[in-house]
C-alpha positions in Angstrom: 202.9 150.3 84.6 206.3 149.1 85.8 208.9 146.0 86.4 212.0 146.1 88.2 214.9 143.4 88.4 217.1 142.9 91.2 217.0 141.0 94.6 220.6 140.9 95.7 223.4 143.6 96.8 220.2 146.7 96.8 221.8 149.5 98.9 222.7 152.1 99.3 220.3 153.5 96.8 218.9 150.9 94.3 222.3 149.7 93.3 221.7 146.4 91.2 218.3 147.4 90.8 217.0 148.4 87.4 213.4 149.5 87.6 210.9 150.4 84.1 208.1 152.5 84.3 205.8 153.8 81.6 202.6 156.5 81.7 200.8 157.9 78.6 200.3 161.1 80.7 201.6 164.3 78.6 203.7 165.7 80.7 206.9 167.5 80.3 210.5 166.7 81.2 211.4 168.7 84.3 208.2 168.1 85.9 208.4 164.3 85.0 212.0 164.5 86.5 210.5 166.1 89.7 208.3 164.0 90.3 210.6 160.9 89.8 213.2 162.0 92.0 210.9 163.1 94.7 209.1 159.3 94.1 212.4 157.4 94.5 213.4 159.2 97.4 211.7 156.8 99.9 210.7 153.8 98.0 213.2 152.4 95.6 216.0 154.2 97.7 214.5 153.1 100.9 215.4 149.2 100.0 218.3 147.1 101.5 218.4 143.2 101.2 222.3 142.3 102.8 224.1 146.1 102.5 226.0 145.3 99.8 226.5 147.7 97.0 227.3 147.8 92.9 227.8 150.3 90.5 224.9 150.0 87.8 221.2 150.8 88.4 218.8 153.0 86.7 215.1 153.8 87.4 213.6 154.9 84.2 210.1 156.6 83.6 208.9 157.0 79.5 205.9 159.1 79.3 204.5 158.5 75.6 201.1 161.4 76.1 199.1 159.1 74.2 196.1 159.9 76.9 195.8 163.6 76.4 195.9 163.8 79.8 198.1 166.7 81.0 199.8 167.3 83.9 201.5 171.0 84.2 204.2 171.6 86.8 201.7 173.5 89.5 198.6 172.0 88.8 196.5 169.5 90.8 197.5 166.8 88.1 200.4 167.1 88.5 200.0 166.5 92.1 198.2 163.3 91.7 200.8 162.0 89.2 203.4 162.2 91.4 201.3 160.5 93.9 200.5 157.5 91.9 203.8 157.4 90.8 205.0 157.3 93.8 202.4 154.5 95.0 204.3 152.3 91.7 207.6 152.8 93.1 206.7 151.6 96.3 204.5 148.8 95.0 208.1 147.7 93.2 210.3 148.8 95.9 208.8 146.6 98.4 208.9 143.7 95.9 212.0 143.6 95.1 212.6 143.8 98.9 210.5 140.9 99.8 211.8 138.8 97.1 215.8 138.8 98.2 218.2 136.3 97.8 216.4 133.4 100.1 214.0 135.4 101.8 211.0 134.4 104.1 210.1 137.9 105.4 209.5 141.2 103.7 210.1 143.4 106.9 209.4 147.0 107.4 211.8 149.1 109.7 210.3 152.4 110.8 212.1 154.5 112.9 210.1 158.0 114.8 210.9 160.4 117.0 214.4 160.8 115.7 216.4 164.6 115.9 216.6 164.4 112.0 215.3 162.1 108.8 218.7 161.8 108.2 219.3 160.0 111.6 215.9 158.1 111.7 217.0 156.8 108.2 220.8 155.8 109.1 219.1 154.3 112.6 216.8 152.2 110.4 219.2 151.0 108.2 221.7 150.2 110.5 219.1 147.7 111.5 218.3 146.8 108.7 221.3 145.6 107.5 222.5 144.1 111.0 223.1 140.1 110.0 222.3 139.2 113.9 218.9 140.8 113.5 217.9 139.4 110.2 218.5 135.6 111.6 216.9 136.4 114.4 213.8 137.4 112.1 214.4 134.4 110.2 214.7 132.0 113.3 211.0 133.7 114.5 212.9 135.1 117.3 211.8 139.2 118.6 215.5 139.6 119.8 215.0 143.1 120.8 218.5 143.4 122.0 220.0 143.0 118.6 217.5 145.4 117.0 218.5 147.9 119.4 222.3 146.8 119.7 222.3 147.5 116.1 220.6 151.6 116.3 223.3 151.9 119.1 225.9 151.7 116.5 224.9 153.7 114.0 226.5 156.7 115.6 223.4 158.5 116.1 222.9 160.2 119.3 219.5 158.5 121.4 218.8 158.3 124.6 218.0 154.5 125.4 215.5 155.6 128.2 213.2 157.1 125.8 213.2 154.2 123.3 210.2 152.2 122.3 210.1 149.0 120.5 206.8 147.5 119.1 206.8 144.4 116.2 203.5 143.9 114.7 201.0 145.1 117.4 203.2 143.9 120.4 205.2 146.6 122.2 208.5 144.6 123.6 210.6 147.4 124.6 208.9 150.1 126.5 211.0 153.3 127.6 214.3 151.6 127.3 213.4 148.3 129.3 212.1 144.9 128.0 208.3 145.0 128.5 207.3 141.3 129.8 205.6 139.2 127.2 204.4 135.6 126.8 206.8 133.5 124.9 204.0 132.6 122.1 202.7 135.6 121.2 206.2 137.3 121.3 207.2 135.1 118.5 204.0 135.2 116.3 204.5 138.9 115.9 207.4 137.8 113.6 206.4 134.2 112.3 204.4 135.8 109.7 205.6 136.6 105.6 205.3 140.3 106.8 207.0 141.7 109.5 206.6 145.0 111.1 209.3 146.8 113.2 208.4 150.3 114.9 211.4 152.1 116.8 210.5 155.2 118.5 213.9 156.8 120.0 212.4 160.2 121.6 210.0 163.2 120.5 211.9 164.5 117.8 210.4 165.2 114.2 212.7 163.0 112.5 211.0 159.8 110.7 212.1 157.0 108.0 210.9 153.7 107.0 213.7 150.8 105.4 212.1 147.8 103.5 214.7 144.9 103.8 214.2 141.1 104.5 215.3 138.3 106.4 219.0 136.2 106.4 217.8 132.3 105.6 220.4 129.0 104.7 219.2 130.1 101.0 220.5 133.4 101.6 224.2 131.8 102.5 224.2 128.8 99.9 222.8 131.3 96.5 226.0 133.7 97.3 228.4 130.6 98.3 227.2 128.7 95.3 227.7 132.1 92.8 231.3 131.8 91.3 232.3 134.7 89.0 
């Protein structure tokens, strides 16, 4: 099982998040650390809500071995612990993601075809984390030219010719140029409380996926109302 608290400043890496998890499994340390860092990597770490950052957070995983169950660094249990563990973090991770200060939207930012992970992930959080693209989310609007306004200024190198944008199932950016769509399907692909965005910036290996949310009026009045 597992509960996590946070909704507000979550980046880079958890930040104000503080995240609980139990197991009965008998496992030992190093293997249960393993498997936590390799869980966190892109779930509770792959969260932003505004881009804003703090200095306490803790993810913490108690594994009593009540079960008898045991799970051996090497073995196949060990395998599919760290798989369900990792399905909990994600399960939270998106969560906490989807319940952010005045949120609408939980919205998922993949990026493929990157030269690196390292530059799909700073491509996708760059977006992310862009204000003008979260209002446009929140306003139901696909404005693809902040989404990719925003991966132009990451400072990873693209080329804009090979860039495809799709939201939900419609493709609005095909091969660097705006792909014509009808005004009323263009914006259901973001009315709903889940929003999908798929960048594909060339053929390299390179993927990540960023869970953030939307920018509402709730969003500005909780942090203008919040005096220390």
């Amino acid at each position: 099982g597992g509960i996590c608290k946070g909704s507000g400043m979550i980046a880079p890496n958890m930040a104000t998040m503080l995240a609980f998890i139990t197991t009965d499994a008998d496992i030992d340390r190093a293997t249960l650390q393993r498997c936590l860092s390799q869980a966190v990597s892109g779930t509770f770490n792959a969260v932003t809500v505004d881009g804003d950052t703090s200095t306490n957070d803790m993810v913490c995983l108690l594994a009593s071995g009540l079960s008898g169950v045991t799970a051996r660094e090497g073995t196949q249990a060990a395998g599919d612990f760290e798989s369900a563990l990792t399905d909990v973090c994600r399960s939270l991770a998106v969560q906490i993601a989807a319940d952010g200060e005045g949120a609408t939207k939980l919205v998922t930012i993949r990026v493929d075809g990157a030269s690196s992970t390292e530059d799909a992930n700073r491509i996708a959080r760059t977006i992310a984390e862009s204000p003008l693209t979260k209002t446009a989310l929140f306003g139901c609007d696909p404005n693809w030219g902040r989404i990719l306004a925003a991966a132009g200024r990451c400072g990873v190198r693209f080329r804009p010719e090979e860039t495809t944008l799709t939201i939900g199932d419609l493709v609005i950016v095909r091969n660097g140029a705006p792909v014509p769509v009808e005004a009323a399907p263009a914006r259901a692909s973001v009315s709903g409380r889940e929003v999908d965005v798929r960048l594909t910036v060339g053929t390299g290996p390179g993927s990540a996926t960023v869970y953030t949310c939307d920018f509402s009026y709730d969003y500005v009045r909780i942090n203008a109302e919040y005096h220390t």
